[in-house]
Rosetta silent file (secondary structure, phi, psi, omega in degrees, C-alpha in Angstrom):
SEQUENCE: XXXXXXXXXXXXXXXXXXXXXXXXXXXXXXXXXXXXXXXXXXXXXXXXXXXXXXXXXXXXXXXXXXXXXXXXXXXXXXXXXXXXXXXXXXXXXXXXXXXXXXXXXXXXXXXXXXXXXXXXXXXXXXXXXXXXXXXXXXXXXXXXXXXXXXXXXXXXXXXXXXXXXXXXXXXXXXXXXXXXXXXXXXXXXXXXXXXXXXXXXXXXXXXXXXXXXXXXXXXXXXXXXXXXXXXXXXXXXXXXXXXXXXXXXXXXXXXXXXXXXXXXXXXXXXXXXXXXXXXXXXXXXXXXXXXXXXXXXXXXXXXXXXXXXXX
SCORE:     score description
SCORE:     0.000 S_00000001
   1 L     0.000  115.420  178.977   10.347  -28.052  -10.253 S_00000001
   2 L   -64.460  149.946 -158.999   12.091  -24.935   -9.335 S_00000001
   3 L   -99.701  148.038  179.196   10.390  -21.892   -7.029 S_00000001
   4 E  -147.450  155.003 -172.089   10.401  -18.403   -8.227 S_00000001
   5 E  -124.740  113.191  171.912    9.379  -15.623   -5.643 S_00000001
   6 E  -106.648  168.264 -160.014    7.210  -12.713   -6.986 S_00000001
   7 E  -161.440  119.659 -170.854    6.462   -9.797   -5.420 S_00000001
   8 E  -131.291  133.254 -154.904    4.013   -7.232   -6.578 S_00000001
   9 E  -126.135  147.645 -176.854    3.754   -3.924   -5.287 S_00000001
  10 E  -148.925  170.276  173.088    1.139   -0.729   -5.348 S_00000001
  11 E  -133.421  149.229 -152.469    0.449    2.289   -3.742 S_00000001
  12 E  -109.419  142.362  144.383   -2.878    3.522   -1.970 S_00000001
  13 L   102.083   11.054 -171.349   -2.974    7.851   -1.041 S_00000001
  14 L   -87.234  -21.551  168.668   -0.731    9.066   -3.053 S_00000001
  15 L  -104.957   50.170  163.083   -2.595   12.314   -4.608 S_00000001
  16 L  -115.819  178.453 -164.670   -4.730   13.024   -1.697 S_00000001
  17 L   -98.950  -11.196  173.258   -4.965   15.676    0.267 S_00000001
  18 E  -114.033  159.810  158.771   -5.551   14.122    3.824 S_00000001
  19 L    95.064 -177.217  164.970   -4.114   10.918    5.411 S_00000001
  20 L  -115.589  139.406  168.587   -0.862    8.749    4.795 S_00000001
  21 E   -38.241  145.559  165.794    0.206    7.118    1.560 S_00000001
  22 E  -131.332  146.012 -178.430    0.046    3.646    2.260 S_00000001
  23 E  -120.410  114.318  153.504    2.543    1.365   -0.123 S_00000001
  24 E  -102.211  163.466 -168.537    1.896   -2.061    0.025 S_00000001
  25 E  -166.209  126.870 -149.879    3.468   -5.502   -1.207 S_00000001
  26 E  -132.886  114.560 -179.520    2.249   -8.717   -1.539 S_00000001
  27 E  -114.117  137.315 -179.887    4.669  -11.982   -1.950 S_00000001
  28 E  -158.717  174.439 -157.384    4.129  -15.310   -2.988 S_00000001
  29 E  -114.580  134.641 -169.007    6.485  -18.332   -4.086 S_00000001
  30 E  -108.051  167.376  149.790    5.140  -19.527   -7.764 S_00000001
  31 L  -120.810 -133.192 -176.663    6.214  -22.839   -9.689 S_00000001
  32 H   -74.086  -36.286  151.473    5.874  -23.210  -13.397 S_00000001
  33 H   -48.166  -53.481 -179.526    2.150  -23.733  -13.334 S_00000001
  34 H   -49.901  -38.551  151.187    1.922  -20.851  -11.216 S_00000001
  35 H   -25.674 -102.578 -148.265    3.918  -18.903  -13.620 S_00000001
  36 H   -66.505  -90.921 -135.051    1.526  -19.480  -16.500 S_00000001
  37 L   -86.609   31.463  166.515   -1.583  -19.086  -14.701 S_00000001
  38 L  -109.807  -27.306 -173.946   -0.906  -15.006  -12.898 S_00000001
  39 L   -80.943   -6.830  158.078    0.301  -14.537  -16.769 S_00000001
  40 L  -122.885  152.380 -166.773   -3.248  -15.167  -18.185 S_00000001
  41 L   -52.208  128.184  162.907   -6.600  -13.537  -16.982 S_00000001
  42 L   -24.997  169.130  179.480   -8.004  -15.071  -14.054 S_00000001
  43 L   -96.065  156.849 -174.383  -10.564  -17.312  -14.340 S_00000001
  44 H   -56.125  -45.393  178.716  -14.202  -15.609  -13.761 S_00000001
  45 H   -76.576  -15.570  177.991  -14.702  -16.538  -10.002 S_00000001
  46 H   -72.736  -69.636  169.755  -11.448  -15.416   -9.237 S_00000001
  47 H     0.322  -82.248  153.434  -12.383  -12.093  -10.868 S_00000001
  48 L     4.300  -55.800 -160.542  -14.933  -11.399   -8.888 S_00000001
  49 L  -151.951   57.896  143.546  -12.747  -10.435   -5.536 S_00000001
  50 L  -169.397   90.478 -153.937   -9.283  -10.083   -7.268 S_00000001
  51 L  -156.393 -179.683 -175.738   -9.132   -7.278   -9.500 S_00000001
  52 L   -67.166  130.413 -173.622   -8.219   -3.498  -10.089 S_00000001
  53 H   -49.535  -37.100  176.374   -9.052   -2.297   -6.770 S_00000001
  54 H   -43.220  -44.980 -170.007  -11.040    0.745   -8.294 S_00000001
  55 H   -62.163  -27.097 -150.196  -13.318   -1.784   -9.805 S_00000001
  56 H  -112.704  -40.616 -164.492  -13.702   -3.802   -6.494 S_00000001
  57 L  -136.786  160.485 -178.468  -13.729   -1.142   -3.638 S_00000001
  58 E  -153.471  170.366 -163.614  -14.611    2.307   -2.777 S_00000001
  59 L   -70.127  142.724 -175.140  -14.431    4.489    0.072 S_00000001
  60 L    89.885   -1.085 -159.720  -16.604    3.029    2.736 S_00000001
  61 E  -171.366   84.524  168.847  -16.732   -0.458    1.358 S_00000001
  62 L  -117.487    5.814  174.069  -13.317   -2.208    1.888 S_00000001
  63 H   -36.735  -53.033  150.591  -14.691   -5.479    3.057 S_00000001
  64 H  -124.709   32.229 -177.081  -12.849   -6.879    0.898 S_00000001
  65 H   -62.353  -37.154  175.266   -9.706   -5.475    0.646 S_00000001
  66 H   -62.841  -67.038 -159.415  -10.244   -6.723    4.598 S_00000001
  67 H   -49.651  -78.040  151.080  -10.832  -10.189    4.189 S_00000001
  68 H    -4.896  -96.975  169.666   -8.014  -10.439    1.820 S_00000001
  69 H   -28.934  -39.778  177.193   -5.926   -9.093    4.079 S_00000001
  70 H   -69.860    9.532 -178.748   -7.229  -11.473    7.169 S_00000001
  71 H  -109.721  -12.435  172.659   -5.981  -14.205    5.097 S_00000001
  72 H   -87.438  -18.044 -171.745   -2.376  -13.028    5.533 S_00000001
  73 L  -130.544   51.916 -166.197   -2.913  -12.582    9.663 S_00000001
  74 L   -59.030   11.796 -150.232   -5.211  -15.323   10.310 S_00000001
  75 L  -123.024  -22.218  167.085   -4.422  -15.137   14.507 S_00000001
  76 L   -63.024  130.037  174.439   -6.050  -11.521   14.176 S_00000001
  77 L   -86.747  -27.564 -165.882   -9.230  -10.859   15.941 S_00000001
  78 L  -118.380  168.338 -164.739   -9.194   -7.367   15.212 S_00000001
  79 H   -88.900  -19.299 -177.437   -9.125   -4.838   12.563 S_00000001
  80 H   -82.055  -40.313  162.081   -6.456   -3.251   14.973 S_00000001
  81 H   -81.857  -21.906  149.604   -4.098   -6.363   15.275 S_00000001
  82 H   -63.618  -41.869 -143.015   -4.459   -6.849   11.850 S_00000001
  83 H   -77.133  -75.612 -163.179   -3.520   -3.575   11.180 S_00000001
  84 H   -80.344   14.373  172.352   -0.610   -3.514   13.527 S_00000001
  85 H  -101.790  -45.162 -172.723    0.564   -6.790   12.175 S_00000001
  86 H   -52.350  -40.309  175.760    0.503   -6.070    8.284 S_00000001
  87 E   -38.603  107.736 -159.707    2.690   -2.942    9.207 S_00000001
  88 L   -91.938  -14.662  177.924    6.305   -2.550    8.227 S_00000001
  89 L  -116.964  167.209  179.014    7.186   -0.093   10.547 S_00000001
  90 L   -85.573  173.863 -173.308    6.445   -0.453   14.185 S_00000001
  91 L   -80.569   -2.969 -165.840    4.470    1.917   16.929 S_00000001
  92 L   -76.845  -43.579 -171.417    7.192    3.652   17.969 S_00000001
  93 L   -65.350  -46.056 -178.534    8.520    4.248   14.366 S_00000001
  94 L   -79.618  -12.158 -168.418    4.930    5.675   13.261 S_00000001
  95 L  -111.732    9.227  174.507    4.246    8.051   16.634 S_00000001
  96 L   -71.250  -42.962  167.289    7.541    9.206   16.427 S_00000001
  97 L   -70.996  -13.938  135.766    7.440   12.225   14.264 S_00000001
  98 L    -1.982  111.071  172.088    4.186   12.871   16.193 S_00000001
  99 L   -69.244  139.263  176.843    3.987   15.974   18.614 S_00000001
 100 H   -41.114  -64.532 -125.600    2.504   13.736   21.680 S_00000001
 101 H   -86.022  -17.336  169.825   -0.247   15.885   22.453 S_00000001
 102 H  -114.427   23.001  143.076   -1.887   15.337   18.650 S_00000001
 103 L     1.457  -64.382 -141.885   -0.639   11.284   18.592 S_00000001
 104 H   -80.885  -26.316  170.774   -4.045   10.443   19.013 S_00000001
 105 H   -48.315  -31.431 -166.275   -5.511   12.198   15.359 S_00000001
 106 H  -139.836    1.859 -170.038   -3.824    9.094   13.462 S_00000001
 107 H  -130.186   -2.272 -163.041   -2.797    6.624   15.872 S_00000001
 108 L   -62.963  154.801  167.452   -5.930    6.382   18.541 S_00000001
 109 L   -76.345  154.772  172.609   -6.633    1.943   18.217 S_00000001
 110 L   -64.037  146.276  164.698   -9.756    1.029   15.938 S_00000001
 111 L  -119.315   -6.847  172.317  -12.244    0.121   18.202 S_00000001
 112 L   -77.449  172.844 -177.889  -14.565   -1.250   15.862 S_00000001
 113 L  -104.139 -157.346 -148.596  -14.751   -4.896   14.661 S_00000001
 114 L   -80.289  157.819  170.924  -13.900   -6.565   11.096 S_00000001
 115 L  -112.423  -12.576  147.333  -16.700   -5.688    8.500 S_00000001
 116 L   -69.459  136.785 -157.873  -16.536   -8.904    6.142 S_00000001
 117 L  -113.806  126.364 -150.724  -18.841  -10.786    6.670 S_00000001
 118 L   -54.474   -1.514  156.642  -17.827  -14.794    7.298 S_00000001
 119 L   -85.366  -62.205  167.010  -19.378  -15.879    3.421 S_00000001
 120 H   -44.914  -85.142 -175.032  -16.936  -13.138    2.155 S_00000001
 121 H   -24.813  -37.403 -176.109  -14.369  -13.966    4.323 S_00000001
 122 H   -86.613  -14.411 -176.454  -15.167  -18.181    3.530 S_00000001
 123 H   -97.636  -33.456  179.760  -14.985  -16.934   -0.316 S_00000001
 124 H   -60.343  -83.128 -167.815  -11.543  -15.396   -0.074 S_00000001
 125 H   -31.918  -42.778  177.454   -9.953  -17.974    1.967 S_00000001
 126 H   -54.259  -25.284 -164.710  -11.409  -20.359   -0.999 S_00000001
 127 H   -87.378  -38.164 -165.129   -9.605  -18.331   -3.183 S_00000001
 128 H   -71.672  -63.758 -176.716   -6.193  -18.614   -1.486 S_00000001
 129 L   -61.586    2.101 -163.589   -6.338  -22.592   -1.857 S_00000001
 130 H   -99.316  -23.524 -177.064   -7.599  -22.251   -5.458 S_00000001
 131 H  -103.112   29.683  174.345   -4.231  -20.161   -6.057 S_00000001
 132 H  -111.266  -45.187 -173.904   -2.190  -22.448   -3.992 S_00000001
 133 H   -71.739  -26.957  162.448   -3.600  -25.552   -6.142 S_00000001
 134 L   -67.632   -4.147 -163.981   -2.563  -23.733   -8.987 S_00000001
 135 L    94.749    3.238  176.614    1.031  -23.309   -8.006 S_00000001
 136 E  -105.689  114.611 -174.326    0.655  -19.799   -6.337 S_00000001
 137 E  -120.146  124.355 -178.506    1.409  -20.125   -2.628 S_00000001
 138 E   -68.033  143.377  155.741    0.790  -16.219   -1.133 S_00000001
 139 E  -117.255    6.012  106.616    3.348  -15.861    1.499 S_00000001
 140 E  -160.712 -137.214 -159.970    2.320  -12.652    3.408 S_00000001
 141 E  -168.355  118.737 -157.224    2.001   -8.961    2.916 S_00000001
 142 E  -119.083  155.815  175.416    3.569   -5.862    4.310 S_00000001
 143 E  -142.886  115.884  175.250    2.341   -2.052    4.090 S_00000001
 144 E  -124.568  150.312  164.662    4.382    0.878    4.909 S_00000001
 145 E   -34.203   84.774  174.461    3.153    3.816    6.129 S_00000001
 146 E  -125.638  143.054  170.595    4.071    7.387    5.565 S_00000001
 147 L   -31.957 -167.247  140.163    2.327   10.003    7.227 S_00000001
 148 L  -119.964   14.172  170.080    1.332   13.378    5.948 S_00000001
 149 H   -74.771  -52.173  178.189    3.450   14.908    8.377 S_00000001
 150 H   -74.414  -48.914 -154.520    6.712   12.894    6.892 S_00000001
 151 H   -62.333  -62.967  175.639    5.572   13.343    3.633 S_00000001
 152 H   -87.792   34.432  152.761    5.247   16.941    3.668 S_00000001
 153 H   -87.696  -49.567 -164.302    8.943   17.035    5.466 S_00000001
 154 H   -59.778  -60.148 -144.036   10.210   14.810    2.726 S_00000001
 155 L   -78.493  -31.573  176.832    8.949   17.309    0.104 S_00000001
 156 L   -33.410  -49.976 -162.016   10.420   20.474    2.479 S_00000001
 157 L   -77.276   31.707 -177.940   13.754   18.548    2.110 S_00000001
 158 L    89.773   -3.761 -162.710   13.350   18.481   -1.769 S_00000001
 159 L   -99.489  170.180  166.054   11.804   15.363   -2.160 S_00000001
 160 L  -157.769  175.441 -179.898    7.988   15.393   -2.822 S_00000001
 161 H   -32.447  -52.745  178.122    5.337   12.062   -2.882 S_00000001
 162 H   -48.967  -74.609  143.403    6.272   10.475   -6.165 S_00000001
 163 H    14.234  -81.650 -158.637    9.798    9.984   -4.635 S_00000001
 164 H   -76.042  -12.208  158.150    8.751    8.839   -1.562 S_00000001
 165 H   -38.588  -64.730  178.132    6.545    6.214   -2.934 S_00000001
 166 H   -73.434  -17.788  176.327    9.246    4.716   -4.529 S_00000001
 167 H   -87.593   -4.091  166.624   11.625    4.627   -1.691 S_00000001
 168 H   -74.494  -53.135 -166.953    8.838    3.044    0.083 S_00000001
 169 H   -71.463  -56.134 -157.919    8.515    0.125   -2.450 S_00000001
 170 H   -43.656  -58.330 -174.670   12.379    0.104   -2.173 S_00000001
 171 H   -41.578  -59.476 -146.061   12.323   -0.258    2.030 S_00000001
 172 H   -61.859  -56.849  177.347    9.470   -3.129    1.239 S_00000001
 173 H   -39.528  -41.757  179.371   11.736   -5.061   -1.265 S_00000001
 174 H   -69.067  -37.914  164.909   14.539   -4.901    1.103 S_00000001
 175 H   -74.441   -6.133  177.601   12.661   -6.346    3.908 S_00000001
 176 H   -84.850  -54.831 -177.960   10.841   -8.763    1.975 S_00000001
 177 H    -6.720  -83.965 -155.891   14.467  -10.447    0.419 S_00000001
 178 H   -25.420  -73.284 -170.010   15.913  -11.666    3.843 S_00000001
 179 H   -54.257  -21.933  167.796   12.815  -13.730    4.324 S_00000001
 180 L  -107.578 -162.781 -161.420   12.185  -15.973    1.220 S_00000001
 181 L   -85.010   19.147  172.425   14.640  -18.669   -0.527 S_00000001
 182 L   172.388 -147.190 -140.116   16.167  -16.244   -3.471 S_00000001
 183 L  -104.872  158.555 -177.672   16.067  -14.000   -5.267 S_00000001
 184 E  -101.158  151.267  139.551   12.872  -11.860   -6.218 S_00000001
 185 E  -157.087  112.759 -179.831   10.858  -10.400   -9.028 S_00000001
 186 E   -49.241  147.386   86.272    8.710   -7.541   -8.417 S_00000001
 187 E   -68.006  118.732 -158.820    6.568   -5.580  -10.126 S_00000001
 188 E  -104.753  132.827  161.109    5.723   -2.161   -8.980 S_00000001
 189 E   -75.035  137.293 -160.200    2.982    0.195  -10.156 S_00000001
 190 L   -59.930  172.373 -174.522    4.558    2.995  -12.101 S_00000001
 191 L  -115.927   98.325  156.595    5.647    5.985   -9.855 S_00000001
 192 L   105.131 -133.423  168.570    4.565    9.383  -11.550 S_00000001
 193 L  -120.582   38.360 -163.717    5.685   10.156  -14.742 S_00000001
 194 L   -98.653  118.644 -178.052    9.150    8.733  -14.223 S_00000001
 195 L  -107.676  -47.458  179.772   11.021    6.585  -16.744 S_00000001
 196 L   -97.520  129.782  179.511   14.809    6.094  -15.730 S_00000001
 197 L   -87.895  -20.064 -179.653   14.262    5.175  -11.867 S_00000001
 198 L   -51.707  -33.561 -158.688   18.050    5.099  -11.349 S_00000001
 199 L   -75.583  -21.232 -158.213   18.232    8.925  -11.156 S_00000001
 200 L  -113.686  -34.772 -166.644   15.437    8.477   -7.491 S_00000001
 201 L   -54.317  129.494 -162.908   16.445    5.631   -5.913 S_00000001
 202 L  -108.937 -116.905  163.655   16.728    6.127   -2.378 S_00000001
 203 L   -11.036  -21.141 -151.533   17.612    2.513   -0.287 S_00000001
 204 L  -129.465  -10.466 -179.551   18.897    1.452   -3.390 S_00000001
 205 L   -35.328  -40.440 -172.495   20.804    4.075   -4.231 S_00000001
 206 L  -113.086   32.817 -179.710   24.148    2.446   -3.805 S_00000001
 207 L   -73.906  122.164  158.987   23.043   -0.921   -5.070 S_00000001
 208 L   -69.297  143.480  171.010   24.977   -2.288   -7.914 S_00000001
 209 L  -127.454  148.561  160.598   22.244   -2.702  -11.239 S_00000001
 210 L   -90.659  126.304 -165.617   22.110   -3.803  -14.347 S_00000001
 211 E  -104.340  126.194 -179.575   19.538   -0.962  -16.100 S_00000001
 212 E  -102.560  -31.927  165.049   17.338   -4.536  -18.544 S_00000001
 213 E  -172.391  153.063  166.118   14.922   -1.369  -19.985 S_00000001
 214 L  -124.696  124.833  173.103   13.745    1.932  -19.634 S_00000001
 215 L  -170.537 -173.774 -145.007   10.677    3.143  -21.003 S_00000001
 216 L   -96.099    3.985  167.764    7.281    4.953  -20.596 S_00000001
 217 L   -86.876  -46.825 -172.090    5.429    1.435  -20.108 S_00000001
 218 L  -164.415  145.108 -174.782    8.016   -0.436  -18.035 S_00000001
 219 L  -143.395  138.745 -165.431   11.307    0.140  -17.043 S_00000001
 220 E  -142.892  158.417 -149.755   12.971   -2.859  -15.379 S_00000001
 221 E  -125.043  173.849  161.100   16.267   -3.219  -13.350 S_00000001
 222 L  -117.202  170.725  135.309   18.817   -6.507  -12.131 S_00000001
 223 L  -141.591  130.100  174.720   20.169   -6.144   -8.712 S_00000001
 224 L   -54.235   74.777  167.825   22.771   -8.834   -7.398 S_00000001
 225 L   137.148  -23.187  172.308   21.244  -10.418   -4.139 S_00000001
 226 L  -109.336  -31.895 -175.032   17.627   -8.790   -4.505 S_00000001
 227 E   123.885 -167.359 -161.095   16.344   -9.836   -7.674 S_00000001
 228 E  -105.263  148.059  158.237   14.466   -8.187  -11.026 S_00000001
 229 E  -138.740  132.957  176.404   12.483   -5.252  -10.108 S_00000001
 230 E  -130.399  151.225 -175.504   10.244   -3.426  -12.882 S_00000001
 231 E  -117.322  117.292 -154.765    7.818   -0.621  -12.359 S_00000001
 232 E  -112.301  129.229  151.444    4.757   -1.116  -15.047 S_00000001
 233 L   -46.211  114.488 -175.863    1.880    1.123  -16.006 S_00000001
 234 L    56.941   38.336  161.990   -1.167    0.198  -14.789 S_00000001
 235 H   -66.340  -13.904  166.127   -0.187   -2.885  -13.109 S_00000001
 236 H   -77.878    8.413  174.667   -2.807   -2.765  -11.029 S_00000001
 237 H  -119.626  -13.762 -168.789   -5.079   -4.190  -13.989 S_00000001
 238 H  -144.191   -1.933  168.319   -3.258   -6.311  -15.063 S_00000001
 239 L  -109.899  108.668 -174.364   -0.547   -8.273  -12.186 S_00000001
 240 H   -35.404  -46.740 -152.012   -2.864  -10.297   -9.751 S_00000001
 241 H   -64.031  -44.624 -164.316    0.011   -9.215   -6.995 S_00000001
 242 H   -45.778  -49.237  176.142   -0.292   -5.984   -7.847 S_00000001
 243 H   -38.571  -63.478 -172.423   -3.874   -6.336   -7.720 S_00000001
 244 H   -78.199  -55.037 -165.457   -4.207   -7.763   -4.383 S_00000001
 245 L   -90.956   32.444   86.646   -1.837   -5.798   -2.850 S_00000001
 246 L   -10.568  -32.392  176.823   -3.726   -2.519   -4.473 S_00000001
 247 L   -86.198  -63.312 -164.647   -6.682   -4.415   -2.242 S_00000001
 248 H   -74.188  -45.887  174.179   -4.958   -4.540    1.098 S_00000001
 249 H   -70.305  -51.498  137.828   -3.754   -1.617    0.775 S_00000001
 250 H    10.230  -76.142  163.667   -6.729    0.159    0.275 S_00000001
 251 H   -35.733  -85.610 -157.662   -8.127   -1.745    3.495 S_00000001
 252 H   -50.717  -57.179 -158.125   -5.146   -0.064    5.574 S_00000001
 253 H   -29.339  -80.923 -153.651   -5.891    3.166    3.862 S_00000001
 254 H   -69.197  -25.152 -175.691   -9.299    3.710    5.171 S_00000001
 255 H   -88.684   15.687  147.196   -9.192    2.233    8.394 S_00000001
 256 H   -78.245  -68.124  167.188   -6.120    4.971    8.979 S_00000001
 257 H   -69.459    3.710  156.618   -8.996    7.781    7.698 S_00000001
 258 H   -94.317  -47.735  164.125  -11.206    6.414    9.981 S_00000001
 259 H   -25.414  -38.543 -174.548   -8.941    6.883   12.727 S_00000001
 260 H   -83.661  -38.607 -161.015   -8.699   10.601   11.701 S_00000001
 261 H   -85.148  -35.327  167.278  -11.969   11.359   11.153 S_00000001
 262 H   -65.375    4.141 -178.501  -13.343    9.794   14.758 S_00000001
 263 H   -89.746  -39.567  172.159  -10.788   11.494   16.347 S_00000001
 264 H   -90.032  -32.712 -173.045  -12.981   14.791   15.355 S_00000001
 265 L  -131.516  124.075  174.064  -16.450   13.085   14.845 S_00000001
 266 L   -85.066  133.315  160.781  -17.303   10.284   16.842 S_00000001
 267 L    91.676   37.899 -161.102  -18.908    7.452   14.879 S_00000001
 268 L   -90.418   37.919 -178.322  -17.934    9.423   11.902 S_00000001
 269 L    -3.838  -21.142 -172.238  -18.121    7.363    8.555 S_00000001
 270 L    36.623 -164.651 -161.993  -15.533   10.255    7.328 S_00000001
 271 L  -103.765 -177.523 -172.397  -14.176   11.762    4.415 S_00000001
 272 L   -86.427  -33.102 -171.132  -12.243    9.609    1.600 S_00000001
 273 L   111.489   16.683 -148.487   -9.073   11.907    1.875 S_00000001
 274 L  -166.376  115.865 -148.179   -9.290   12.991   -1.647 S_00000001
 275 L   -59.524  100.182 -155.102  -10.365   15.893   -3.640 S_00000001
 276 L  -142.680  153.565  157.181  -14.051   15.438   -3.351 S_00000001
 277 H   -51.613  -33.007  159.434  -16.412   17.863   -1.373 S_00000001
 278 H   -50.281  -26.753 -150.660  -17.195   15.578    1.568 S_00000001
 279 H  -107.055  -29.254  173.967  -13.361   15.940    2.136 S_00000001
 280 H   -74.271  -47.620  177.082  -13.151   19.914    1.744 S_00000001
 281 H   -37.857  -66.516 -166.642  -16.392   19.984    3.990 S_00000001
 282 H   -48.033  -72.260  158.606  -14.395   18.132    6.307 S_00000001
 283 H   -18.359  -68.436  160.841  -11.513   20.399    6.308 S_00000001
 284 H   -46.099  -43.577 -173.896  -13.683   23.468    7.134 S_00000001
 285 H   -58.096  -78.670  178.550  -15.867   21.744    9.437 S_00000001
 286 H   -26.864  -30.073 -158.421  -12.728   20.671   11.711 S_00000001
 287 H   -53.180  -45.993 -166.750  -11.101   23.922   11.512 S_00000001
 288 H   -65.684  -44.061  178.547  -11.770   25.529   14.923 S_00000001
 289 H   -77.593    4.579 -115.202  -11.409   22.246   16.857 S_00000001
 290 H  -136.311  -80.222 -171.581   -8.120   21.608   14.706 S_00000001
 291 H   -68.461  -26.310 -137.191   -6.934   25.170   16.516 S_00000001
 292 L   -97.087  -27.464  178.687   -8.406   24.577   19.513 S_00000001
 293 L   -81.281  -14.458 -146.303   -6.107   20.854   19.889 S_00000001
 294 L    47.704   49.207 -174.324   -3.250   22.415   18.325 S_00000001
 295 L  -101.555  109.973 -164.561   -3.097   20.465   15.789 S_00000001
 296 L   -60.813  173.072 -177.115   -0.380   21.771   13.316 S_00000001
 297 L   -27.651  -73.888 -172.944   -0.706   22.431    9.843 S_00000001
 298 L   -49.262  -29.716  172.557    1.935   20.013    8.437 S_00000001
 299 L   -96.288   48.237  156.887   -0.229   16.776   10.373 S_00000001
 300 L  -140.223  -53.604 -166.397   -3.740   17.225    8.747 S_00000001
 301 E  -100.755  160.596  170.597   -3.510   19.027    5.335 S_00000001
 302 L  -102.872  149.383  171.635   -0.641   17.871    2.602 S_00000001
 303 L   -77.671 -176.856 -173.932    1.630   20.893    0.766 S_00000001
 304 L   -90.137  160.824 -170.696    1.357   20.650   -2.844 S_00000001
 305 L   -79.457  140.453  174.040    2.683   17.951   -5.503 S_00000001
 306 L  -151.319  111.494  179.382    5.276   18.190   -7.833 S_00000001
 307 L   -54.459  154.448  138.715    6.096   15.404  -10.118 S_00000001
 308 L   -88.000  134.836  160.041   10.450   14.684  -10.624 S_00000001
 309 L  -102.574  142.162 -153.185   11.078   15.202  -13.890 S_00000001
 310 L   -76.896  132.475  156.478   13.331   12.665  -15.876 S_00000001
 311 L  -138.580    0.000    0.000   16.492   15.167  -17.677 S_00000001
């Protein structure tokens, strides 16, 4: 019975005002059974711990977008080695745009340990063979990173978040290919309000495609040697991958804004990154030690958003 490789992709950070976007993407090799059961609703127990992330997690309470995740890096002990495994770019590649002397606001290691607790953690893992017996075998999970320092460079240089989202998914597709046995096909969570994706593509730019539809639900693409890619509205409710990796990411998210915020407040539960008053608070609170570190503008706070518009 022939193997089909999906890929489902989401993004965690993209309208907030603190922190880095995190894009994540989650791969697994289906067969025909597998097939049929991600295209009808989970079963109830699945439910439970595989779902639209809003529904499942909140700021402060990612256990199990973490467990999840530990099931792709089982060799981690730490929330830090986990971290720095799940990562698509490397340490060099993330402290690089980095002045040295503020490095340590986003990059200091976690020092705490994992926060699922080993019945969660024993319920996930249950979950992985229950989609493996089905014909779903996960095969691991990548997240990459952009700052808010690259971000708001990207938008200096014309570009702004929506954009860079998608050239994010793009990077993840490319590095995901190499590694399984064909060809892929992804589903993406939509980016913005953006319907023909051809006019944005960045990595992909000089790809040949086949355009299969454009529209304001789903717009879906061919590419010779990578595979179908479509980017769907609200796929995070409704594609387990999507779902899950909408979970993990998450997970990276916050344990990134916990980095920032214990870098000013030790032991610091911190803000979500997002326009909420704990997060404004935060902003004010910080300012003077903010000047006092030098820590520029362009690394703490994001410039403002601007959709691309399709013409």
């Amino acid at each position: 019975m022939s193997s089909e490789y999906l890929v489902g992709i989401d993004e965690n950070g993209l309208g907030a005002l603190l922190g880095p976007m995190v894009v994540t993407a989650v791969a697994a090799e289906v067969d025909e059974p597998g097939r049929r059961f991600l295209a009808r609703r989970l079963p109830k127990s699945l439910r439970q711990d595989l779902d639209d992330s809003k529904r499942l997690v909140s700021h402060n309470n990612t256990a199990l977008g973490e467990a999840w995740a530990r099931t792709f890096v089982r060799e981690a002990n730490t929330p830090e080695q986990l971290f720095r495994s799940l990562c698509l770019e490397d340490e060099a590649t993330l402290e690089e745009p980095c002045p040295k002397h503020a490095s340590a606001q986003c990059w200091t290691p976690t020092l705490e340990g994992f926060g699922a607790n080993e019945e969660l953690a024993a319920r996930v893992r249950g979950h992985v063979a229950t989609l493996e017996k089905r014909g779903v075998r996960l095969l691991g999970a990548h997240s990459s990173i952009l700052c808010t320092k690259v971000l708001n460079q990207q938008r200096k240089n014309g570009g702004n978040r929506f954009v860079s989202d998608l050239h994010a998914m793009e990077r993840l597709l490319l590095h995901i290919r190499p590694k399984v046995g064909g060809d892929l096909v992804a589903t993406c969570g939509k980016v913005g309000g953006i319907t023909d994706y051809s006019k944005f593509f960045g990595p992909l730019s000089g790809w040949l495609h086949a355009v299969v539809e454009v529209g304001r639900a789903r717009s879906t693409y061919r590419f010779p040697r990578l595979g179908q890619v479509s980017f769907v509205k609200d796929a995070d409710a409704s594609d387990p991958l999507v779902m899950l990796a909408s979970l993990v990411g998450k997970y990276i998210r916050e344990l990134l804004m916990g980095k920032i915020a214990n870098y000013y407040v030790a032991d610091s539960t911190g803000p979500s990154g997002y326009h909420d008053p704990v997060t404004r608070r935060f902003i004010l609170d910080t300012s003077a030690l903010r000047k006092r570190r030098k820590i520029p503008a362009g690394c703490f706070e994001r410039d403002g958003l601007k959709p691309p518009v399709d013409v």
